[in-house]
N, C-alpha and C positions, 0 to 999 in steps of 0.2 A: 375363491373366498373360502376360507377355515367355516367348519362346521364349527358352533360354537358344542360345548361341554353340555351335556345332560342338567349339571350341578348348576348353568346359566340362565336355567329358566326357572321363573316364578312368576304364582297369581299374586296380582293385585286387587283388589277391591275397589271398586269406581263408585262413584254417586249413584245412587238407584237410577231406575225410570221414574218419571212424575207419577203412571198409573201402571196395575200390572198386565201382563199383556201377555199374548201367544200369536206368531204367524205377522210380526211387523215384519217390513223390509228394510234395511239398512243400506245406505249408501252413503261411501267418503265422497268429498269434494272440498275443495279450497284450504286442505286438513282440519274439517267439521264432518260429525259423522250426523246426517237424518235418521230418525225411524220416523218409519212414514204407516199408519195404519196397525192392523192388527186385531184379534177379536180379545173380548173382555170376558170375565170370570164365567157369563151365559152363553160363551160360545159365539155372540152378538156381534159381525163386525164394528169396528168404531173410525171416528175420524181425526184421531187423534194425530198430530205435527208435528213433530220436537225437534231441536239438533243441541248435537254435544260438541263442547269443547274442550279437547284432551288438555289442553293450557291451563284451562280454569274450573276442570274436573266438575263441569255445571252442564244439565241440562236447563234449554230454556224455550219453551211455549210457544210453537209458530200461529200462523193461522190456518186453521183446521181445513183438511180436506173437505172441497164439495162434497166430495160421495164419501161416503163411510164405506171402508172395505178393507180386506184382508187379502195375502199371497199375492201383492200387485208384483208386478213388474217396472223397473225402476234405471234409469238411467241419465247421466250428468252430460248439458251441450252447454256449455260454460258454466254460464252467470244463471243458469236454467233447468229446473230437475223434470222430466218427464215422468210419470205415474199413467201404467197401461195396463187395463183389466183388473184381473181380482173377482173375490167371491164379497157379495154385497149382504146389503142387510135382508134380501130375501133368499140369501143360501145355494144362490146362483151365478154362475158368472158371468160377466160386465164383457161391453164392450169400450165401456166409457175409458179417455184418456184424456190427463189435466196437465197443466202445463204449472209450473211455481219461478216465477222469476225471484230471486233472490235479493237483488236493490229492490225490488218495489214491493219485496215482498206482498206478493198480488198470486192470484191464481186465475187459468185461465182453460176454458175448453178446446181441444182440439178433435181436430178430426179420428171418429169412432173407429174401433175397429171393424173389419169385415164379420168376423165372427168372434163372439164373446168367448174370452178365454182366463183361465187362473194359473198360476205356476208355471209360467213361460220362465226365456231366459231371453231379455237382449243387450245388444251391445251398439256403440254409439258409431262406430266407423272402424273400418278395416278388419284385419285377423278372422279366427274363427270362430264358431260358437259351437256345443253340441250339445245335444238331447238324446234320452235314452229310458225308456220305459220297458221292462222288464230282463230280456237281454236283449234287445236291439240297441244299436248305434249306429248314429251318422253324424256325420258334420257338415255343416252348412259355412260356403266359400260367401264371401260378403261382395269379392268384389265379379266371382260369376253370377251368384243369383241362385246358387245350384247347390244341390245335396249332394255328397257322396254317402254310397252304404259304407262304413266298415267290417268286419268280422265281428259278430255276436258276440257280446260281453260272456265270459267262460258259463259263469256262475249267474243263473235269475236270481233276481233279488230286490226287495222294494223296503223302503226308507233307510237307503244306505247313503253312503255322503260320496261325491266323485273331488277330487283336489289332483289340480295340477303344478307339477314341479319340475320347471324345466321343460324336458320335450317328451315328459311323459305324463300320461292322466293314469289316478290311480281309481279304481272304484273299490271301495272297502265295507264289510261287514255288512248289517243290511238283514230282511229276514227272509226264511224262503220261501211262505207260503202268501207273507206281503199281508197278514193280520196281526193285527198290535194282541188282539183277546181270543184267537182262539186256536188254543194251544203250537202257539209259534215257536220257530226254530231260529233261533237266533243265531248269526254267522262271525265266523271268523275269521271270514275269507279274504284274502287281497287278490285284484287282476290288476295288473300294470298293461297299457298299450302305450306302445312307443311307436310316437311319432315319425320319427324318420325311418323306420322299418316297416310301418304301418299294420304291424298285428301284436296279438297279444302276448307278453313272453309267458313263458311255464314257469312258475313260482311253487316251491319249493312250498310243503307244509310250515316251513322253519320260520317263513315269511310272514305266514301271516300274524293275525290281530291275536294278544296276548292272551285277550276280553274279548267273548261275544259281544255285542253291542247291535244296538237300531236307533235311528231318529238320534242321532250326536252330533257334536262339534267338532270341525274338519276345517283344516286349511295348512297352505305351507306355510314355512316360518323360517327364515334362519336356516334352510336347506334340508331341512327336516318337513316330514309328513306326519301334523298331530292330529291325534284323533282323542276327544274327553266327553264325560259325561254321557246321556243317553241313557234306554233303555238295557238291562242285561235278561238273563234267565230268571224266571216266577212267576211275569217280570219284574223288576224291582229297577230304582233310579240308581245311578252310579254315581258316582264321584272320582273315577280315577280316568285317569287318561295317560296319554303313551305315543310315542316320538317315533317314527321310520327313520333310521338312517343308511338314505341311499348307496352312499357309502363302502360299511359295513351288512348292507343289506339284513340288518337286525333290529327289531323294535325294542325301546328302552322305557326303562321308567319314569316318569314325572310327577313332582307334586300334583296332588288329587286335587279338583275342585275346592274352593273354599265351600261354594253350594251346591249339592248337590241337583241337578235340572236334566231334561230333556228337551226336546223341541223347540231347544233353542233359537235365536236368529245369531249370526256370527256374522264378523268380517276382519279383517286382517288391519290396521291403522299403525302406521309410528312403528314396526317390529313388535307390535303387539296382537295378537288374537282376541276378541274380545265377544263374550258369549255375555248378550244380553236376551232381560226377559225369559220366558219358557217356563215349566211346570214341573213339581216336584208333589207335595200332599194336594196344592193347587195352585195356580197362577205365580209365577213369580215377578219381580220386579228390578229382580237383581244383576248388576252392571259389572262383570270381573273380566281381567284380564290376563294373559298368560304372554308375560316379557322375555325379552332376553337381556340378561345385564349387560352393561360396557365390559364388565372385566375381563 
């Protein structure tokens, strides 16, 4: 499949969120996107439910999570969304996990976790999952049950975005001392590991990010790796964002955010990227998206 043109992508503007918010979780299903949770302008988890429908460019009002909570962990088994952990309204993490059937729209409790957790990642059946805190990596096989170590990510780096394209995972930018406020180095680094070699290539300065950047919006698209918005050098919020082409092995320019934001929540819908939510002077509430045209 043709990479499309630099010149074929643009933000759109979506309907707000109902409330502003920081730290939902998003998840597609049935092509409806949930945010589920999140904390409000006091930092407060909340139990707020939503889902959007890209058709009718409407957000609309589920019923609220039992627990109020933020950084859940979230995954779709049909007709049924699971909600796992998170930080709760006492600034700790949960062991609790709910179940949302979507005909009956009903909510239901399931069995607790072993140990309270926030900012997990899972996945519903098969393939792999990975985690990585600081420069460690490994991958977790679903159907041995088992870890493998990988080789150490090149570059330490904390609130950087990781995006996978193809049979490689990128980990990008990021900061190195892993403090948003005191006196941080913000990165511009890329590490690619490839999968089927199983280590990290050497990347060329030419490679990396155009823009320092931390806590931004990441995902593939259209066979492109974009990365927008986020924190830069000061630090100050950004507005620009910028496309990897594998390719050509060169990053390009993209329309800038319509709003500028950090701390996003994103997720990829329809050939669309869609950075909702997150913070700018404070809270935002703002729903945009970055397309690819037909042409």
């Amino acid at each position: 499949m043709a990479v499309p043109n630099v010149k074929d992508f643009q933000w759109k503007r979506l309907a707000p969120l109902p409330s502003r918010r920081v730290y939902c979780s998003l998840l597609e299903t049935g092509g409806q996107v949930y945010a589920i949770g999140g904390c409000d302008d006091n930092g407060v988890p909340v139990d707020c439910f939503e889902v959007y429908s890209p058709e009718a460019d409407q957000w609309t009002d589920l019923r609220p999570l039992p627990t109020a909570r933020a950084g859940v962990a979230v995954t779709a088994l049909g007709k049924r969304i699971m909600v796992i952990g998170g930080v709760g309204t006492s600034q700790l993490p949960l062991k609790v996990v709910e179940m949302y059937n979507i005909d009956e729209g009903k909510w239901k409790k399931r069995s607790m976790l072993r140990e309270a957790a926030m900012g997990i990642s899972v996945t519903a059946k098969g393939g792999r999952q990975s985690k990585y805190a600081v420069n460690a990596f490994e991958v977790f096989d679903i159907e041995t049950r088992s870890w493998t170590k990988f080789p150490n990510i090149p570059c330490k780096r904390a609130f950087s975005s990781f995006v996978t394209l193809d049979d490689r995972l990128y980990s990008l930018g990021g900061l190195r001392q892993g403090r948003l406020y005191q006196q941080p180095k913000f990165l511009r680094t890329m590490d690619v590991f490839d999968m089927e070699q199983g280590g990290w290539l050497k990347m060329e300065r030419s490679f990396f990010l155009k823009k320092r950047r931390a806590d931004f919006v990441a995902g593939s698209l259209s066979g492109r790796v974009i990365v927008a918005g986020g924190l830069g050098n000061q630090p100050t919020v950004l507005e620009t964002a910028e496309a990897f082409h594998p390719g050509k092995n060169k990053w390009e320019v993209l329309p800038a955010m319509p709003t500028p934001r950090c701390a996003c929540s994103s997720i990829v819908v329809k050939n669309c990227l869609l950075a909702v939510g997150g913070v700018n002077q404070g809270l935002s509430d703002a729903v945009e998206a970055l397309c690819v045209s037909d042409s």
